[in-house]
C-alpha positions in Angstrom: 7.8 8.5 11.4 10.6 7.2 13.4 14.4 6.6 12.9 13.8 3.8 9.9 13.5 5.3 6.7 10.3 4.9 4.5 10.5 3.0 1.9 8.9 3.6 -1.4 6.0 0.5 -0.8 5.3 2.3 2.6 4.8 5.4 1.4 2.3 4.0 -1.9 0.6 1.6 0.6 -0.2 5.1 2.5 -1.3 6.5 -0.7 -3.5 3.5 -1.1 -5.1 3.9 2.2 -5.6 7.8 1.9 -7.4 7.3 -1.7 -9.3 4.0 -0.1 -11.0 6.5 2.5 -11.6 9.2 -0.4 -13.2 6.7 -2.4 -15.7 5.7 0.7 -16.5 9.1 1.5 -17.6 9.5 -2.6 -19.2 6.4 -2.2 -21.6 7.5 0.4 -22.0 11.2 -1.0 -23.7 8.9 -4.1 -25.7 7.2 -1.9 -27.2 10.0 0.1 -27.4 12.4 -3.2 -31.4 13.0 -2.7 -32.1 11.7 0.6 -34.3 13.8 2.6 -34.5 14.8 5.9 -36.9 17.1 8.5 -34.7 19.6 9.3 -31.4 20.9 7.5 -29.3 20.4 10.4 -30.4 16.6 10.2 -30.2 16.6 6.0 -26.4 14.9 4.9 -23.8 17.1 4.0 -21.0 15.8 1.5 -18.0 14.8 3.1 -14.7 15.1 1.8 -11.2 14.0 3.3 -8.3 16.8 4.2 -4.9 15.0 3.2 -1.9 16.0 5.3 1.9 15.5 3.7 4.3 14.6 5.7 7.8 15.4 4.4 10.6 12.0 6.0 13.9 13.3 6.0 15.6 9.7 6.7 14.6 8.2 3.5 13.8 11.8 1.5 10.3 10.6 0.7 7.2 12.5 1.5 3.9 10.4 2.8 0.3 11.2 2.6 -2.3 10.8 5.4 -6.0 11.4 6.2 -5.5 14.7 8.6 -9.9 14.3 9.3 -12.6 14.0 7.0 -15.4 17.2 7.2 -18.3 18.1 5.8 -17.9 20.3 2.4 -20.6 22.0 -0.3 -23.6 23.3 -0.6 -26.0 23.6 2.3 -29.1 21.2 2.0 -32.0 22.0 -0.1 -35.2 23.1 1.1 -38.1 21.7 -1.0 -41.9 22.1 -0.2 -43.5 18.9 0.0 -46.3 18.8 2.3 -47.5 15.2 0.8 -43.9 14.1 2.5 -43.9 11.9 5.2 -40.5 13.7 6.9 -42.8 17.6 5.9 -42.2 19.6 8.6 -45.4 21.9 9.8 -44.8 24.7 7.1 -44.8 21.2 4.1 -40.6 21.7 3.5 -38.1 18.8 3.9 -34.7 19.5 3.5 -32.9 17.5 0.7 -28.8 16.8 0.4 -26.9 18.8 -1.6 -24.8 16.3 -3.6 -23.0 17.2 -7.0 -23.5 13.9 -7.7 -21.2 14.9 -11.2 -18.6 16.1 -8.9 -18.5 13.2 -7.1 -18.1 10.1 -9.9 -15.6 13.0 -11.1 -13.4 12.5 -7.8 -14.5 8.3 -8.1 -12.8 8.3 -11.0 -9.7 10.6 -9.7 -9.3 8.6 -6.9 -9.3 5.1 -9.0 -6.3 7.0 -10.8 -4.5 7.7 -8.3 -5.0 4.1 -6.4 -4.0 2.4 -9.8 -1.0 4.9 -10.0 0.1 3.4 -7.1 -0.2 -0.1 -7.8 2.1 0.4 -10.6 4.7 2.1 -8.1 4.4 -1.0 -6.2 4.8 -3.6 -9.0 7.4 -1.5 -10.7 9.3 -1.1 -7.2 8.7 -4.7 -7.0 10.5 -5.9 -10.4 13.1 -3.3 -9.4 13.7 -5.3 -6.2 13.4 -8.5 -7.9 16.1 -7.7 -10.9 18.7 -6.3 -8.0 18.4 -9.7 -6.0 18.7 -11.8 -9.9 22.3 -9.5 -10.1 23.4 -11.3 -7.1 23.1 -15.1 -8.2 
């Protein structure tokens, strides 16, 4: 973190970016909820970020981070479909495993928690901007 303390837009702009990489990792769990694939080491897995806190003791804030992003749920579906073009030679193709409830459940977690932190932002803002009106 270095010797400046955070301050309170640093750590909510960290936030921001930490929900902004949740919110693309939802985004394409949607979009491969169904796709298909040969084999079910080549079928998509849901991904999910792994947040890491970090605790600053020069400002007393605590910041969030994205640690790594991995794959998370259930394994892929196998499905017989000879008629398939991806059918292996027993007829199966292996279809994604996404909740696809789950995931508009964390979409709409994740829009929370981004808009929560606007507000920090704007409220830290006026805050700032009421202190420097004391001084005139």
């Amino acid at each position: 973190m270095g010797s400046q303390p955070l301050s309170v837009f640093q750590v909510a702009g960290r936030a921001m970016s930490a929900q902004l990489v949740r919110m693309n990792t939802t985004a394409s769990n949607l979009a491969n909820a169904g796709a298909t694939a040969t084999t079910a080491e080549a079928a998509y897995r849901t991904m999910k970020p792994v947040f890491r806190t970090q605790f600053d003791a020069a400002s007393g804030l605590a910041t969030v981070d994205v640690e790594r992003i991995v794959t998370a749920g259930e394994a892929p579906t196998k499905r017989y479909d000879p008629s398939n073009p991806l059918a292996d030679k027993d007829g199966n193709i292996f279809e994604a495993a996404v909740d696809e409830t789950r995931e508009l459940v964390d979409m709409m977690e994740t829009a929370r928690s981004y808009q929560n932190n606007v507000e920090v932002m704007q409220t830290a803002k006026s805050l700032v901007i009421d202190t420097l009106k004391l001084g005139r």
